[in-house]
C-alpha positions in Angstrom: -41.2 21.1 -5.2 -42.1 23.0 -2.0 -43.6 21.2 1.3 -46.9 19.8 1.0 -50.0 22.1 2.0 -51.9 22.1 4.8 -54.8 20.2 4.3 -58.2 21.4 7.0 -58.4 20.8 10.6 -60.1 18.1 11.9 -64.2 18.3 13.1 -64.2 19.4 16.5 -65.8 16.3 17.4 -63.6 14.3 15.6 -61.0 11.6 17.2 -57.7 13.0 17.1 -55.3 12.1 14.4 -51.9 9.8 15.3 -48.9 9.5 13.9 -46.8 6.9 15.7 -42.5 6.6 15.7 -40.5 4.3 16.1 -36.9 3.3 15.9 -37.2 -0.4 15.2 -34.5 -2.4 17.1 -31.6 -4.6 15.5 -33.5 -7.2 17.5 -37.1 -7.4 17.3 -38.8 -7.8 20.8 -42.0 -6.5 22.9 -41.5 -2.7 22.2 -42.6 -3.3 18.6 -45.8 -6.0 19.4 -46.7 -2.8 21.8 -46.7 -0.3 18.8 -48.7 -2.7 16.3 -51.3 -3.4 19.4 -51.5 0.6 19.9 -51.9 1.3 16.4 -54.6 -1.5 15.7 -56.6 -0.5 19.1 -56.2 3.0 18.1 -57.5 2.5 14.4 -60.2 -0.2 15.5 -61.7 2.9 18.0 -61.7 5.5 15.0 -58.4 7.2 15.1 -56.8 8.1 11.6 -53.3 6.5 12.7 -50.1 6.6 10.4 -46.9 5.4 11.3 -43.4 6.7 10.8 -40.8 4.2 11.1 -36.8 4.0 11.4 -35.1 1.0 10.9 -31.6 0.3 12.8 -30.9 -3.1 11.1 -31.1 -0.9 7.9 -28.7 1.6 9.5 -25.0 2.1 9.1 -22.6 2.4 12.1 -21.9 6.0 10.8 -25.1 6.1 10.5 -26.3 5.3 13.7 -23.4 7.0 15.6 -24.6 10.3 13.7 -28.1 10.0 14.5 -27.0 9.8 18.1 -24.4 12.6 18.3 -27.0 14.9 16.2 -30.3 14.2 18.0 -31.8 12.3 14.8 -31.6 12.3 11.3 -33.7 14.0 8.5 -36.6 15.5 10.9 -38.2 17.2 7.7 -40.2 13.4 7.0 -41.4 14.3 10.6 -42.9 17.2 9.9 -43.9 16.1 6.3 -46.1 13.2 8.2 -47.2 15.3 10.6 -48.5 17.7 7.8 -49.4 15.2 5.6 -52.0 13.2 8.5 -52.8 16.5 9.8 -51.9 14.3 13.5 -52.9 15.5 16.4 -50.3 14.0 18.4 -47.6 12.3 17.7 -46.7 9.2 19.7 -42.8 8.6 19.8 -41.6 5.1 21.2 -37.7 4.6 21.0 -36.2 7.3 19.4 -32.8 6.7 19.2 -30.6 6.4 17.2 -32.2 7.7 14.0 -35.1 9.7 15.1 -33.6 11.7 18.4 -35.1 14.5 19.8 -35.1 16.6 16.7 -38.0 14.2 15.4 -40.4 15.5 18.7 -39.3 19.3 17.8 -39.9 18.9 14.1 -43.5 17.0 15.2 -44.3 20.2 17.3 -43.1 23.0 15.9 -45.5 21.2 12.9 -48.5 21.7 15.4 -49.1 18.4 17.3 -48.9 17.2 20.8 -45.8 15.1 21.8 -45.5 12.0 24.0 -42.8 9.7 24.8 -43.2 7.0 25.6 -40.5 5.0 28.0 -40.7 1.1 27.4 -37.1 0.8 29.1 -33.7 2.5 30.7 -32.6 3.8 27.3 -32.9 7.9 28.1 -30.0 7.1 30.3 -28.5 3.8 30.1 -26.5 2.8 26.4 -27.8 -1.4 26.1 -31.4 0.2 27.2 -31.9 -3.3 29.8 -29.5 -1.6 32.8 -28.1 -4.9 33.3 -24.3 -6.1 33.4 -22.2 -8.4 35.6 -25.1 -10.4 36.1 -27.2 -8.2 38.0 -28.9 -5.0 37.3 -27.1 -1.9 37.2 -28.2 2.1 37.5 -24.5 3.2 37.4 -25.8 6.3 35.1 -27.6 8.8 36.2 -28.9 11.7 34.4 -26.8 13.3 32.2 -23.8 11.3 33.9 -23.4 8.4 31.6 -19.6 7.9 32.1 -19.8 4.7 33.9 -21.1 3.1 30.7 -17.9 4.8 28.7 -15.9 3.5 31.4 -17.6 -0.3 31.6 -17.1 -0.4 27.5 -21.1 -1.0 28.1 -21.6 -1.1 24.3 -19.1 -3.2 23.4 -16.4 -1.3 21.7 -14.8 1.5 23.1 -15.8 3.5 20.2 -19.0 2.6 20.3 -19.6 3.1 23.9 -18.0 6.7 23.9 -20.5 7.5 20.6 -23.7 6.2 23.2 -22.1 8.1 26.2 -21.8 11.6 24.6 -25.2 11.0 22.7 -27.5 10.2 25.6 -25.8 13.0 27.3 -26.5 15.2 25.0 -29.5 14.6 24.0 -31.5 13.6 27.3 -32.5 17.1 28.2 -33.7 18.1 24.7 -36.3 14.4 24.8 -38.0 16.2 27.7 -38.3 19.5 26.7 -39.6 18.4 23.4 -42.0 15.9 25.0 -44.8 17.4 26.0 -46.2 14.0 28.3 -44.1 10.9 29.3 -45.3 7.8 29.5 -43.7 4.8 31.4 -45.3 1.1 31.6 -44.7 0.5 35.1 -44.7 1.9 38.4 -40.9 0.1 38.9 -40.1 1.6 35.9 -40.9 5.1 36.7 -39.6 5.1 40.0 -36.0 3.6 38.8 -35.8 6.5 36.4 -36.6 9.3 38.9 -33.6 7.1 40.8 -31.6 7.9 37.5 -32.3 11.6 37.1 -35.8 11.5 34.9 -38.5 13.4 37.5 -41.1 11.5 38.5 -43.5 13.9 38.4 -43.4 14.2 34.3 -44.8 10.5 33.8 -47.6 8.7 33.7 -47.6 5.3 34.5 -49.8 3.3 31.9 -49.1 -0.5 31.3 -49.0 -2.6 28.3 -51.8 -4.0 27.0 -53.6 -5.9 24.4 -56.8 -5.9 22.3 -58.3 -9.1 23.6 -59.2 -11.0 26.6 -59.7 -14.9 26.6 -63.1 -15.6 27.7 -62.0 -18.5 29.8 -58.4 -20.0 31.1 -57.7 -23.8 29.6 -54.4 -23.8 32.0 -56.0 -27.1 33.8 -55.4 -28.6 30.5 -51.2 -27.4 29.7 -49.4 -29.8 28.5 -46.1 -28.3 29.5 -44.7 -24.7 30.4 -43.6 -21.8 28.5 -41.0 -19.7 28.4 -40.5 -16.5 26.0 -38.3 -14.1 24.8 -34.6 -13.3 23.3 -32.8 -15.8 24.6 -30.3 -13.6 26.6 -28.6 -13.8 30.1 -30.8 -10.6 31.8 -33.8 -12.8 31.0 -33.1 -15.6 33.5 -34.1 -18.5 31.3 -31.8 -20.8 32.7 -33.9 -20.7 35.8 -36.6 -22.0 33.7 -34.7 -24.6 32.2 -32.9 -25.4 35.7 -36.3 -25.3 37.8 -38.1 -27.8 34.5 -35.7 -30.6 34.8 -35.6 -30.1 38.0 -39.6 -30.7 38.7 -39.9 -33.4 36.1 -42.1 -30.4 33.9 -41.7 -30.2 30.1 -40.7 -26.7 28.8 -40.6 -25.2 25.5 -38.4 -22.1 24.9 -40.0 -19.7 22.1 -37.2 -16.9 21.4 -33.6 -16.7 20.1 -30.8 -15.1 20.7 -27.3 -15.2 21.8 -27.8 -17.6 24.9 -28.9 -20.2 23.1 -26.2 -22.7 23.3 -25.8 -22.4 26.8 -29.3 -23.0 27.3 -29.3 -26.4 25.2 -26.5 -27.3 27.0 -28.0 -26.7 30.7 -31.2 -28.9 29.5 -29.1 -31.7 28.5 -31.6 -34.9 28.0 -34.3 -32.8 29.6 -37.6 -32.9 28.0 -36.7 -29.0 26.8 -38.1 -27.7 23.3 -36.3 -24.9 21.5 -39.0 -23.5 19.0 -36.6 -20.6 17.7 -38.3 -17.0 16.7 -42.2 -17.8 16.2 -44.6 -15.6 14.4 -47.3 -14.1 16.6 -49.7 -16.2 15.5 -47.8 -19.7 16.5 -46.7 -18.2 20.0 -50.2 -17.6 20.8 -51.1 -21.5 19.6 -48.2 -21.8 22.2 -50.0 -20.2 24.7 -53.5 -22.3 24.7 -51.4 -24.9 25.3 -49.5 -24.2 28.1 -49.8 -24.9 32.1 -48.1 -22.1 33.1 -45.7 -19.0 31.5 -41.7 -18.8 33.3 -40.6 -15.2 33.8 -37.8 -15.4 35.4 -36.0 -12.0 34.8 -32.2 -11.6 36.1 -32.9 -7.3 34.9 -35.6 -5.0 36.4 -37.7 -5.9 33.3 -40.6 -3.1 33.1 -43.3 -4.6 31.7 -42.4 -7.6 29.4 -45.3 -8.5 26.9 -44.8 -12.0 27.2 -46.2 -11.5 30.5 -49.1 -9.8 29.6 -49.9 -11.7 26.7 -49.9 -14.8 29.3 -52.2 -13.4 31.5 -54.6 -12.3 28.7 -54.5 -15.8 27.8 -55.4 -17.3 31.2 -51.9 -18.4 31.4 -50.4 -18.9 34.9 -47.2 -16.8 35.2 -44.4 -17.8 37.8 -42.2 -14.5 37.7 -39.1 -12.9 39.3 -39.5 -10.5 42.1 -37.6 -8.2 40.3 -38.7 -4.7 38.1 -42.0 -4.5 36.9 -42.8 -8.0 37.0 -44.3 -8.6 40.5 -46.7 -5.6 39.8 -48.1 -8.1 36.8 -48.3 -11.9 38.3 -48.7 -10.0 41.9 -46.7 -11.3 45.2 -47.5 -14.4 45.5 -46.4 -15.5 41.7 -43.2 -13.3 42.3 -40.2 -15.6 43.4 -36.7 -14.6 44.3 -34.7 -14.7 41.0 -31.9 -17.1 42.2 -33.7 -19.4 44.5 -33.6 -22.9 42.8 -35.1 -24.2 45.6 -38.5 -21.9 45.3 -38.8 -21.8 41.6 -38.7 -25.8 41.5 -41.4 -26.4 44.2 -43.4 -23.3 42.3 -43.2 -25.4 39.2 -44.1 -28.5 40.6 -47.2 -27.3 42.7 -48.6 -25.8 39.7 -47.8 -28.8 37.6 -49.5 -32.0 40.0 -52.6 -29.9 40.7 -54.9 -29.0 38.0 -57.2 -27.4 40.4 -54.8 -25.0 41.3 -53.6 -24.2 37.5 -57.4 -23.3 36.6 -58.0 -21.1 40.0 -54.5 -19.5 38.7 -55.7 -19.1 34.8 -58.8 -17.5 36.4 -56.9 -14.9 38.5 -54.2 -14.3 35.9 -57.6 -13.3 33.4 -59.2 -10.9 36.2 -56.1 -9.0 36.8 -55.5 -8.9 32.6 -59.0 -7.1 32.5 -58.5 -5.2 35.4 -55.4 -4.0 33.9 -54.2 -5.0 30.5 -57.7 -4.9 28.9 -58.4 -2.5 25.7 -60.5 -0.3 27.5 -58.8 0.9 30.1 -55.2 1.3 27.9 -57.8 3.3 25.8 -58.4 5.5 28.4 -55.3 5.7 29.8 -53.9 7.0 26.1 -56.9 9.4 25.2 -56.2 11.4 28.9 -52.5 11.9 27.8 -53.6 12.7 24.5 -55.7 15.4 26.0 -59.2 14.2 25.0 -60.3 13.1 28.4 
């Protein structure tokens, strides 16, 4: 059987056609709540979107190391989509290790538009978070990514050389193949012009979400949040630390391999592990809570946790560190290892209900001022072309 035919160009007045990939993670985290919120806003604003999806968790070590060393695997389903939506454009998220950058040459050399777009460090570094050692690191740079060889940043020595020669190799092809770059912060994009990635090729356009609360019921929490995968880089035993401390009960949504530590730091604290909740329950989580903890040990970009908080009318107490103050602004940004501040932060918000609800209400104007369907709308239809 030949490839499938060509099926008529779209109306000239027509939105344009999508077809969205993605390299699902062993882990599960923001990156893919970001592609299902693009791909219902898109749809729900008239877009024919299909999605094109590769799973690692499904993937063999061979597998995986291939895909890496070889820019991708089997980009003829590429441009069979791409045919078979007639897309437009087609919106690439992570890549690597199974799609590469062969997937973006298949998708234009098949007709459509290309964009990348960067949630995180992974064009350059091998663990995608650029964080070891306990603090964040930007040893590679550009094609350079011997220092993660050297640092064994993958784990295995075999692994780590396998990450080292692929992202090497295949970093200059992702940006000639990409014809627009999109990153979700401003921290973001200046720490990967730092790490070889030109500035000038991205556009800065931050998470969002469909939907805005109408009102904050923060005055109400009934204790604070904290969630994510439960890892070192995401700083949640500063949460757990500064909630015992201030007397505040916390509930941990997330797992992951920090866990144990974490129960053991809250001892007979009034701490709540809830595990890996559907999206569903962690927004119940939400209306109830006083305040969101960020407390990021990485330069984390733009973590959806945050965002969903603030669409909530959720209070956020952050770190001062990536993306993050850009989100809960300066004066919700605290220095990551300050006990000290991230305690009395707690406890202000905590004994004064007043100042929870003028917080919900701020954390809800900058949402939809910046995280609000519209304007991610906007921001995606000028990349795509159809200002």
């Amino acid at each position: 059987m030949g490839p499938p035919p060509l099926l008529p160009p779209r109306d000239a007045d027509a939105h344009a056609r999508v077809l969205l990939l993605h390299n699902r993670y062993r882990a599960a985290g923001g990156e893919e709540r970001v592609v299902d919120e693009l791909e219902a806003l898109l749809g729900a604003r008239g877009h024919a979107v299909a999605r094109l999806e590769r799973d690692s968790e499904q993937a063999s070590r061979a597998q995986a190391a291939r895909g890496l060393l070889h820019g991708g695997l089997d980009a003829g389903d590429v441009a069979k989509a791409v045919r078979l939506h007639r897309a437009d454009v087609v919106h690439a998220h992570n890549v690597h290790p199974l799609l590469g950058w062969r997937a973006l040459a298949a998708a234009r050399a098949a007709g459509a538009r290309t964009v990348l777009h960067l949630h995180n460090y992974r064009l350059v570094c091998a663990i995608a978070v650029a964080y070891r050692d306990g603090a964040p690191c930007f040893r590679c740079h550009g094609r350079d990514t011997r220092p993660g060889l050297e640092l064994r940043c993958r784990g295995s020595l075999a692994e780590s050389a396998v990450y080292a020669a692929g992202l090497a190799r295949q970093q200059p092809r992702l940006l000639a193949e990409a014809d627009a770059l999109v990153a979700v912060s401003d921290a973001l994009a200046a720490r990967l012009d730092g790490m070889g990635i030109p500035r000038e090729r991205m556009t800065v356009l931050p998470n969002a979400v469909r939907a805005i609360a109408d009102a904050s019921h923060a005055a109400e929490g009934r204790y604070a949040l904290a969630a994510g995968r439960l890892v070192e880089e995401k700083g949640f035993d500063i949460a757990v630390r500064a909630a015992r401390a201030a007397g505040v009960p916390l509930r941990v949504a997330g797992v992951g391999p920090d866990e144990g530590r974490l129960r053991a730091l809250a001892g007979d604290a009034e701490v709540a592990f809830l595990g890996q909740l559907p999206a569903d329950a962690l927004a119940r989580e939400r209306r109830g809570a006083a305040m969101l903890l960020a407390p990021s040990r990485s330069d984390d970009p733009c973590p959806m946790s945050v965002v969903e908080a603030l669409a909530d009318g959720v209070p956020v107490l952050g770190s001062a560190r990536g993306g993050i103050p850009e989100l809960v602004g300066a004066d919700a940004a605290l220095p990551v290892d300050d006990p000290t501040a991230w305690r009395a932060a707690l406890a202000a918000l905590w004994t004064d209900p007043a100042a929870r609800a003028a917080a919900g209400d701020a954390a809800l104007a900058r949402a939809r001022t910046r995280h609000a369907p519209d304007a991610w709308y906007a921001g995606l239809m000028a990349i795509y072309g159809e200002r």
